[in-house]
NULUMSE-899857 format. One line per 5 residues: number of its first residue (from 1); their letters; for each residue x, y, z of N, C-alpha, C. Coordinates in nm, 4 decimals. Each point is the difference from the previous one (the first is absolute). Layout:
BEGIN
NUM> A> X/Y/Z/X/Y/Z/X/Y/Z; ...;
! end
This chain:
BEGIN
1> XXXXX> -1.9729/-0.3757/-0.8032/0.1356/-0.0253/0.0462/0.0981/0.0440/-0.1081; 0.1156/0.0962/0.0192/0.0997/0.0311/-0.0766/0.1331/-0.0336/0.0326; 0.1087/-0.0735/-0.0840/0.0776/0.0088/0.1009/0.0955/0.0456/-0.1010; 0.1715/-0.0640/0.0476/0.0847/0.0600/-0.1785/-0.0327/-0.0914/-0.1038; 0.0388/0.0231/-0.0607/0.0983/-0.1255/-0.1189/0.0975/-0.0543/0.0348;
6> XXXXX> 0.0373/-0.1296/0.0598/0.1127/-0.0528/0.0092/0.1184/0.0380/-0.1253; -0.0262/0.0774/-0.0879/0.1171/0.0175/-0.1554/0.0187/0.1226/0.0513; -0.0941/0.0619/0.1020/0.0452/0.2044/0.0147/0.1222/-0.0121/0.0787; 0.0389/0.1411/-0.0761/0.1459/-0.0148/0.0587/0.0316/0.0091/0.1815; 0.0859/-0.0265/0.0229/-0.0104/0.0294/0.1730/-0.0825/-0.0920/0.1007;
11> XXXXX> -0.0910/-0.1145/-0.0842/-0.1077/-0.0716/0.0962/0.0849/-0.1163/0.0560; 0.0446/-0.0410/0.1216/-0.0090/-0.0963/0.0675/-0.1242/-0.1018/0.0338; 0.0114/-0.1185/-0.0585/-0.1087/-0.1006/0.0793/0.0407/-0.0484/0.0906; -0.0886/0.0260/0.0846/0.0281/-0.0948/0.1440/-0.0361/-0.1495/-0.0103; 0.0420/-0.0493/0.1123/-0.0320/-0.1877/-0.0053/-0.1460/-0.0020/-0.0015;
16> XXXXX> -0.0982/0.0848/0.0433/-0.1484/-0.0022/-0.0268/-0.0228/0.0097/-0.0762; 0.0450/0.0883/-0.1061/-0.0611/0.0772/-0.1257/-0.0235/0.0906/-0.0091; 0.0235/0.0651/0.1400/-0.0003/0.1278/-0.0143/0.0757/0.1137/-0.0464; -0.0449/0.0746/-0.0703/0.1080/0.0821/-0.0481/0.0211/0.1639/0.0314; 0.0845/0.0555/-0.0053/0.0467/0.0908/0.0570/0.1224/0.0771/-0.0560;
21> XXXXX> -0.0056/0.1324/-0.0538/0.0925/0.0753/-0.1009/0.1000/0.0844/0.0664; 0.0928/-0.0464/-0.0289/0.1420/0.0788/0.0632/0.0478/0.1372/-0.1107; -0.0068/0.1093/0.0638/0.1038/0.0534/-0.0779/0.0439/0.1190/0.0394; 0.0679/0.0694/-0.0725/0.1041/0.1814/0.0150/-0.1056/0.0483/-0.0281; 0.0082/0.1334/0.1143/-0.1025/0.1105/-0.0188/0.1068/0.1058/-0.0703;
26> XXXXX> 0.0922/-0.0392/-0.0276/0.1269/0.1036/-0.0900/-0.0353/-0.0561/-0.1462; -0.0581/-0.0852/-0.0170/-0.0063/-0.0476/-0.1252/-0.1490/0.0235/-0.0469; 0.0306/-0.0322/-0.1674/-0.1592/0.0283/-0.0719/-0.0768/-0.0889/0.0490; -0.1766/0.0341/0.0509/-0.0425/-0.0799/0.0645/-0.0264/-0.0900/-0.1307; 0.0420/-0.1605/0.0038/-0.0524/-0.1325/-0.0713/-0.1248/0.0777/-0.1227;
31> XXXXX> 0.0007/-0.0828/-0.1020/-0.1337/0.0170/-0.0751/-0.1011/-0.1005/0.0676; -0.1414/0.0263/-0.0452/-0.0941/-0.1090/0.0685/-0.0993/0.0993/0.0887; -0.0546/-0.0680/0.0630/-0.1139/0.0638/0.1024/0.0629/0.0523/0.1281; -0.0837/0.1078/0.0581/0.1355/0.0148/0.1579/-0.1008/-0.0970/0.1038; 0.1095/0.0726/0.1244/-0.0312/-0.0876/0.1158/-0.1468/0.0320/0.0348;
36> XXXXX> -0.0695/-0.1112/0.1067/-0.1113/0.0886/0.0613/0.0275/-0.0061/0.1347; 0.1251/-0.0104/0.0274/0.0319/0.0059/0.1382/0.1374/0.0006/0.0030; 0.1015/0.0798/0.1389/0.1691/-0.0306/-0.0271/0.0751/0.0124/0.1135; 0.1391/-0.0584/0.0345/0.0599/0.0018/0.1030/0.0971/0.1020/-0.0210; 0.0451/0.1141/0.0364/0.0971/0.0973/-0.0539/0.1411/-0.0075/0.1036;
41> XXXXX> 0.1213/-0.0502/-0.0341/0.0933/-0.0124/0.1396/0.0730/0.1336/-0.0248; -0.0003/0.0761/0.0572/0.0698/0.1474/-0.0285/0.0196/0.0652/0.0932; 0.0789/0.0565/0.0131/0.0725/0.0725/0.1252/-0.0376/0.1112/0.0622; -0.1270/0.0810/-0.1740/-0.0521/0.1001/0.0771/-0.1988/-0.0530/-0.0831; -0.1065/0.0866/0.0566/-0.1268/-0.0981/-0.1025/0.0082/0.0717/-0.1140;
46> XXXXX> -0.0312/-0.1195/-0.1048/-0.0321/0.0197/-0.1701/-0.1036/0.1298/0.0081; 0.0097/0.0599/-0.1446/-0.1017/0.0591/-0.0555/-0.1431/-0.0484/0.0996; -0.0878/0.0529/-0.0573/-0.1254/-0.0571/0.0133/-0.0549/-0.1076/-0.1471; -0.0439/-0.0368/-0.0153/-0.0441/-0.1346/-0.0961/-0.1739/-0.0090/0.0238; 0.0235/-0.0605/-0.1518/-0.1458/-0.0059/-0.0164/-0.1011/-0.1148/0.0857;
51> XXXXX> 0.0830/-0.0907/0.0243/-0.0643/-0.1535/0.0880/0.0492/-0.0076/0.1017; -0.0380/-0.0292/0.1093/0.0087/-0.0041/0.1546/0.1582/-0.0500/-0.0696; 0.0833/0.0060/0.1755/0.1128/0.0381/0.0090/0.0255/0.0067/0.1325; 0.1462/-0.1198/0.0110/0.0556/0.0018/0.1751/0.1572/0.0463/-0.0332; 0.0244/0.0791/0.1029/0.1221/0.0272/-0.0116/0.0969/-0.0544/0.1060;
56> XXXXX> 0.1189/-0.0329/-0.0394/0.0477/-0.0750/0.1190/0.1250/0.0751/-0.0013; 0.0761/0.0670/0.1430/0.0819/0.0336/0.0038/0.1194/-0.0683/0.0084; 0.1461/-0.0005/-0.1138/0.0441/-0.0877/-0.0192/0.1079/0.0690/-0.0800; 0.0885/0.0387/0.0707/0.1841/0.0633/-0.0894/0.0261/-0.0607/-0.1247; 0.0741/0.0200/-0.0735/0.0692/-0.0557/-0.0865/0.1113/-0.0848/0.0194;
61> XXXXX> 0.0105/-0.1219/-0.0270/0.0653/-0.0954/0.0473/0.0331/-0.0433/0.1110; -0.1202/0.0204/0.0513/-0.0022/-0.0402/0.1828/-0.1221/-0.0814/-0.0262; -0.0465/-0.0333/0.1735/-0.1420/-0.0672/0.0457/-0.1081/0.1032/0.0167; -0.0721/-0.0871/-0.0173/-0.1874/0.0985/0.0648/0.0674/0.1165/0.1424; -0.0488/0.0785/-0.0025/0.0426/0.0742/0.1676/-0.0945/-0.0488/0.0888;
66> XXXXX> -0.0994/-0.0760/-0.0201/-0.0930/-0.0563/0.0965/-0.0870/-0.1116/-0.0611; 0.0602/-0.1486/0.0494/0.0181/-0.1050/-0.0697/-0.1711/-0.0358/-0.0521; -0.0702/-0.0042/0.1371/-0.1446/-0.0035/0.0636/-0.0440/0.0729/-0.1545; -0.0039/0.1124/-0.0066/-0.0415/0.0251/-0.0983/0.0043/-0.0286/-0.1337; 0.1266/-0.0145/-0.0098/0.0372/-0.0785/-0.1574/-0.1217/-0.1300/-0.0254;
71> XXXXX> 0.0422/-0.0756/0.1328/-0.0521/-0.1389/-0.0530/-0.1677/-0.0001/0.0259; -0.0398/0.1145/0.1079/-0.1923/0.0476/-0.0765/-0.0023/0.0520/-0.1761; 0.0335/0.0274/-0.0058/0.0473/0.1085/-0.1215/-0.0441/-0.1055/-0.0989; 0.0792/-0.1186/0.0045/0.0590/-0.1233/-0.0742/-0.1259/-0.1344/0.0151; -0.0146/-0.0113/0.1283/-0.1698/-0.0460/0.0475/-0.1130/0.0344/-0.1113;
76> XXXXX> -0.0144/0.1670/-0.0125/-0.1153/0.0454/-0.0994/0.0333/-0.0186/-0.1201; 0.1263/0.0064/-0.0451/0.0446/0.0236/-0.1634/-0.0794/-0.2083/-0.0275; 0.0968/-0.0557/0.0885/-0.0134/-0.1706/-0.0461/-0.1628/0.0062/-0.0035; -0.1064/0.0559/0.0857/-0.1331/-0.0195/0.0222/-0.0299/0.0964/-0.1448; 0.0347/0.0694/-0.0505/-0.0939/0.1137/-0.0928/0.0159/-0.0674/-0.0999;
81> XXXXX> 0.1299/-0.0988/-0.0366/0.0829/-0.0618/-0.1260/-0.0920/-0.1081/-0.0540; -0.1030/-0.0400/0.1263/-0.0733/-0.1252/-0.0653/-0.1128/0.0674/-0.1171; -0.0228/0.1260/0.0060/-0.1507/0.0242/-0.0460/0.0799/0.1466/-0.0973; 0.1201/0.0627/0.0395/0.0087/0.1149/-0.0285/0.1814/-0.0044/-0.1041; 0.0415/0.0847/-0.0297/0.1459/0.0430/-0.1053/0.0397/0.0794/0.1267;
86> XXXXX> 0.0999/-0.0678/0.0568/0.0503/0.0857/0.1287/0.1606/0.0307/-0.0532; 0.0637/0.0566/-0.0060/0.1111/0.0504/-0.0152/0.0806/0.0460/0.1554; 0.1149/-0.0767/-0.0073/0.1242/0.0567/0.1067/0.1008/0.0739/-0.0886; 0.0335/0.1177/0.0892/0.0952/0.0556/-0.1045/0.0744/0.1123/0.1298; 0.1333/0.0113/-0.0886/0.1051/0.1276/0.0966/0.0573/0.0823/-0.0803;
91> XXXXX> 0.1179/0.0562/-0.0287/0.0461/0.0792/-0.0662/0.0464/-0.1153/-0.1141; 0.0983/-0.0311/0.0234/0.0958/-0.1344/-0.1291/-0.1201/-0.1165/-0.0396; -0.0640/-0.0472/0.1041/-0.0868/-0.0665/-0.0437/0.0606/-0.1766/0.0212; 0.1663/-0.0126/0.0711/0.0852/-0.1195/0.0010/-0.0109/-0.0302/0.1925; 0.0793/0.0865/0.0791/0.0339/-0.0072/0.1199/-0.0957/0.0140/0.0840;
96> XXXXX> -0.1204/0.0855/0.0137/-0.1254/0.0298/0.1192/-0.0736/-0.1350/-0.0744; -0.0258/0.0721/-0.1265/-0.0929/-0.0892/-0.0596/-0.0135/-0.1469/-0.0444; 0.1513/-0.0336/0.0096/-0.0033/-0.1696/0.0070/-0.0239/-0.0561/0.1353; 0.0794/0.0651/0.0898/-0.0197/-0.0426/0.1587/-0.1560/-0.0103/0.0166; -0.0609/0.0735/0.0006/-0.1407/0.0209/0.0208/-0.0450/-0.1202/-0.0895;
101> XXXXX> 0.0217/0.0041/-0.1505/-0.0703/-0.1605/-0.0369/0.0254/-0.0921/0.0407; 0.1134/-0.0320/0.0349/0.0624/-0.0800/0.1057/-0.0793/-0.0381/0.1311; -0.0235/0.0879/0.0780/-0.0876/-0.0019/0.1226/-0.0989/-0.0680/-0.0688; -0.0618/0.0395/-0.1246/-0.1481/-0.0398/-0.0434/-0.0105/-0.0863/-0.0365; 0.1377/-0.0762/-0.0768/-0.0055/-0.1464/0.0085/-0.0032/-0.0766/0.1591;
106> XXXXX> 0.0686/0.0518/0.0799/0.0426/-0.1063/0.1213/-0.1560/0.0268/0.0500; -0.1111/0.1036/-0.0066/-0.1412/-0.0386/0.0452/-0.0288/-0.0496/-0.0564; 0.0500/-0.0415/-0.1408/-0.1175/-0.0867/-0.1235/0.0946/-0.1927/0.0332; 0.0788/0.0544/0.0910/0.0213/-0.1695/0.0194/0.1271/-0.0476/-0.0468; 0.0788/0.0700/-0.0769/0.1361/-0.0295/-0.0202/0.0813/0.0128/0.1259;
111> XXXXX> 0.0973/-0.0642/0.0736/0.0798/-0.0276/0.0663/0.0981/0.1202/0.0038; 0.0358/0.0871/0.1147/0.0450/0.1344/0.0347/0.1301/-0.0019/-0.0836; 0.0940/-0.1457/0.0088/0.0979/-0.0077/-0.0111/-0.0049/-0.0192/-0.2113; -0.0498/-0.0364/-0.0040/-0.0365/-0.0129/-0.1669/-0.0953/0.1682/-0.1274; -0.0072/0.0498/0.0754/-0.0940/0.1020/0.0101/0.0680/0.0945/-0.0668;
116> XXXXX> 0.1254/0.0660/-0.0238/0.1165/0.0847/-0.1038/-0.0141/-0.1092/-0.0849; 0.0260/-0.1187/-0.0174/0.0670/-0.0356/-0.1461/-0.1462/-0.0419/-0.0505; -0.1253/-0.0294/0.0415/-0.1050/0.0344/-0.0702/-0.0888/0.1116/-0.0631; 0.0326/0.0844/0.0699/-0.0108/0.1409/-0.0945/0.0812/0.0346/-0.0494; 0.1828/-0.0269/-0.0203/0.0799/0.0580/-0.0799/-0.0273/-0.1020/-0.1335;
121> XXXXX> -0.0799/-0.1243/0.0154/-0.0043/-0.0966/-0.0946/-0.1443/0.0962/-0.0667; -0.0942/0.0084/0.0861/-0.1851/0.0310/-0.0708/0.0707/0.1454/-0.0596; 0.0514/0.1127/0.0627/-0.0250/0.1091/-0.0106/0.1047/0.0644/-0.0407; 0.1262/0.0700/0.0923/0.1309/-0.0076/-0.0777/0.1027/-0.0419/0.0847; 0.1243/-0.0501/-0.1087/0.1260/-0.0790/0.0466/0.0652/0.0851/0.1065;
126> XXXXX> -0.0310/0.1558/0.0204/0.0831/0.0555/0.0899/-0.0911/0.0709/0.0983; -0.1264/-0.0309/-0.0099/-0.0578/-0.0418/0.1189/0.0292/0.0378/0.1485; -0.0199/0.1248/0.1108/0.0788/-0.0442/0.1443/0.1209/0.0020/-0.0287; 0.0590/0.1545/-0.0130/0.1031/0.0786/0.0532/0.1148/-0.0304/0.0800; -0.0593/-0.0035/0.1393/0.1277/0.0112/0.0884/-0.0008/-0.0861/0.0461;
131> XXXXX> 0.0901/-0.0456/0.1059/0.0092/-0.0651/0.0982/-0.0996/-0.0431/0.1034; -0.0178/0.1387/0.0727/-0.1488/0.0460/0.0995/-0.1306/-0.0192/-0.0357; -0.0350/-0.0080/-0.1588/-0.0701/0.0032/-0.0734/-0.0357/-0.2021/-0.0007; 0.1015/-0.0554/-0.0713/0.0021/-0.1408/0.0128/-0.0024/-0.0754/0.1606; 0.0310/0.0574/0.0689/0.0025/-0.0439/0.1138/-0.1841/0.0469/0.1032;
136> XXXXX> -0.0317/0.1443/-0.0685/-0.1615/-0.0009/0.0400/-0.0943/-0.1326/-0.0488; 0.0467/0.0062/-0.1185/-0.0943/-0.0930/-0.0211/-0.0142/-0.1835/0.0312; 0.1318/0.0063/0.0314/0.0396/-0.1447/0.0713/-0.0087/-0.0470/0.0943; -0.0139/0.1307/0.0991/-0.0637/0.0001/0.1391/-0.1530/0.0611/0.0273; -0.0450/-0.0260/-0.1544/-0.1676/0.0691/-0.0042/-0.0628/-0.1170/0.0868;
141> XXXXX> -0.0786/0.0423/0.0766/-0.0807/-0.1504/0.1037/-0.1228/0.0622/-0.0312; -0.1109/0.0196/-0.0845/-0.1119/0.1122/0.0455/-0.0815/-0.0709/0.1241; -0.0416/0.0630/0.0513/-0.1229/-0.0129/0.0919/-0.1254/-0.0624/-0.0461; -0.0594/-0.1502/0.0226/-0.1058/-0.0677/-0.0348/-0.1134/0.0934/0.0427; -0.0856/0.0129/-0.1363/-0.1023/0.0703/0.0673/-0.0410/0.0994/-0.1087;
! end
């Protein structure tokens, strides 16, 4: 079992313990070990990468373009996170990529409505961008199952 370091930069803990690394694909990737698995929110798909890899289609400072998918997407990342170093990441590494931890808290059990100011608290203060952005994730309901 590998997972982060709760001290690496970019790691959110979830209310499980699970953890899960946020960051800018514009930025130097973190020092430390890489992912062995990742959620990419980008408008067009990443590079290719060395460790499996989901891409989720997803604008810049907008929502998922197809919600269903985001929150499978988000399903596997929370499932790979128990055993694996899963990384979510977009361009800035603040607006796709907090929303999305966001979602990953409200499956890990934090309350939809509480769900921004716990990752702007775990991960960063500016966290979830826009409006549309704060409001996806407040009306995140996922599907039991």
């Amino acid at each position: 079992m590998s997972t982060w370091d709760p001290a690496d930069e970019g790691v959110l803990t979830l209310p499980s313990g699970l953890r899960v690394r946020g960051r800018g694909l514009r930025r130097p990737t973190p020092a430390g070990p890489d992912p062995e698995a990742g959620v990419y929110l980008l408008a067009a798909p990443p590079e290719p990468l060395p460790w499996p890899s989901r891409w989720v289609r997803w604008p810049d400072f907008r929502t998922p373009s197809d919600p269903a998918d985001a929150e499978d997407a988000l399903r596997e990342a929370l499932r790979r996170a128990a055993d694996e170093r899963v990384e979510v990441a977009c361009e800035g590494g603040r607006g796709r990529t907090g929303t999305a931890l966001a979602c990953l808290a409200v499956l890990d059990g934090v309350p939809a409505r509480e769900a921004v100011a716990y990752v702007r608290r775990g991960y960063h203060p500016r966290a979830v961008e826009t409006p549309g952005q704060w409001l996806f994730v407040r009306r995140f309901a996922p599907h039991r199952g």
